[in-house]
N, C-alpha and C positions, 0 to 999 in steps of 0.2 A: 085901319084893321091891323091885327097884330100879329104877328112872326118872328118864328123863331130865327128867320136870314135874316144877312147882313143885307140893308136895301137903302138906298139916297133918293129921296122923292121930291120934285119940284113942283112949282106950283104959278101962273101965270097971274092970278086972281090972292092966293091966299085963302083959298077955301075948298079946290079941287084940287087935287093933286095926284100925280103922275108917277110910279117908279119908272126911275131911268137909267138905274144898275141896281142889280138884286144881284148875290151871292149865296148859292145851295149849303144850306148849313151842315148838309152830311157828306160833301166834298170839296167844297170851298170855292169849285168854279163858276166866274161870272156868266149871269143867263144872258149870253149876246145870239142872236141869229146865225146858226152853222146848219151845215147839210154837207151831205158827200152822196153825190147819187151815182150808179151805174147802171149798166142793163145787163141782163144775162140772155140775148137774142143781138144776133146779127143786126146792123141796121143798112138798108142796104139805100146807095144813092146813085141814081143815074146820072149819065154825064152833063156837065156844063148849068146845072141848077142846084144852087143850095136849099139845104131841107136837114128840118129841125133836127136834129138826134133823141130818138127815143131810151128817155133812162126807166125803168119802170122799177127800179129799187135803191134803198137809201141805208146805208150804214149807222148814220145818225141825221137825225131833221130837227136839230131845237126848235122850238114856234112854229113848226109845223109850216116854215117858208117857204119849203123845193113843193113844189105839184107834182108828183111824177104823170098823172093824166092829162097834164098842159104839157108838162116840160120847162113849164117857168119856178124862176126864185121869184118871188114879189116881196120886196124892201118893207118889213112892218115900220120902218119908223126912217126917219131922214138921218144920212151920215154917208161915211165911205166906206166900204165892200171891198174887199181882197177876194176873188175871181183867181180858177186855175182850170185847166180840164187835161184827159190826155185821151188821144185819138189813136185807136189803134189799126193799120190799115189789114184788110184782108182780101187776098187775089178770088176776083169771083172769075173773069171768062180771060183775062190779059194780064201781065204783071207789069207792064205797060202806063197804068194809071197812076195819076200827078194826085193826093188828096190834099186838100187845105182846111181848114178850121178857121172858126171864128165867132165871138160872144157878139151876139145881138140886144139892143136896149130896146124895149116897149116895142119888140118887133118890127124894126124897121131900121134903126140907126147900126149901125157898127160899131163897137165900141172901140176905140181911138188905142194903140195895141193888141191888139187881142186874133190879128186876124196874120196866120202862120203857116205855115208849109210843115217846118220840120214840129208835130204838134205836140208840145208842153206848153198850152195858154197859159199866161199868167197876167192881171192886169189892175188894177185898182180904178174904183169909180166912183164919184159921188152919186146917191141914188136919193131920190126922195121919196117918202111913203108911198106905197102901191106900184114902183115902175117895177117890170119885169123884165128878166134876162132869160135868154135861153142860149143852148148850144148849138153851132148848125157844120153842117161837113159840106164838100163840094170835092166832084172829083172832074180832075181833066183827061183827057185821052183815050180814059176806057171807062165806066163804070167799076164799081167796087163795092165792099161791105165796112163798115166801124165794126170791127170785131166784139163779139160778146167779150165779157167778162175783165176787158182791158182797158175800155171806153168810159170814162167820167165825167164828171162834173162836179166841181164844189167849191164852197162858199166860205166866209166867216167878216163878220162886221170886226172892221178895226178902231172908228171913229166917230 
């Protein structure tokens, strides 16, 4: 099919074929998998359990990756992910409270860095089509909230 972008298409067989970098012809940048989500609502976490961080809004979602109604990225294609987030704490009843951060793979794994106290996540991952990440908080001592409007998440495929 034919276009006016710049695209390199593979092919396994020689008959189907694949884009596997396309380039926007009206600004030249490569269509890789990016998102930046945040939430504008408190999210709040009682003590000693982690729980998801709810982003319910996206500054940018190329491929329409981030869910903000799951809270997952899901990897459209296999490669490595460059992962960041930043946590921002807020006093709900104690200023007392220890929070930590940390990026979860397919809901259940930890992903191997990612998991911080002082919170600027940053981590790089190999993912394969369809695994999901999300963000999760966890506070010690006292209960607390991830502040509106300072709390994120986001993404960008580098490989």
């Amino acid at each position: 099919m034919g276009s006016d972008r710049f695209r390199l298409a593979v092919s396994a067989d020689g008959s189907t074929f694949f884009d596997s970098l396309t380039v926007d012809n009206t600004n030249g940048i490569v269509d890789q998998p990016r998102f930046q989500a945040w939430t504008n609502y408190d999210n709040y976490v009682g003590v000693g359990t982690w729980a998801k961080i709810g982003l319910n809004n996206t500054d940018f979602n190329d491929q329409g990756c981030f869910d903000a109604g799951t809270g997952h990225f899901t990897a459209p294609v296999d490669g490595t992910y460059l992962f960041g987030a930043t946590l921002l704490y807020k006093v709900n009843s104690s200023t007392s409270a220890r929070m930590r951060g940390r990026l979860v793979l397919n809901g259940a794994t930890e992903i191997r860095g990612s998991l911080a106290t002082a919170i600027w996540l940053q981590t790089m991952v190999p993912l394969t089509a369809g695994d999901t990440v999300e963000l999760q908080g966890y506070f010690r001592v006292a209960d607390g909230y991830f502040a509106a409007d300072h709390t994120s998440f986001w993404d960008c495929k580098i490989g």
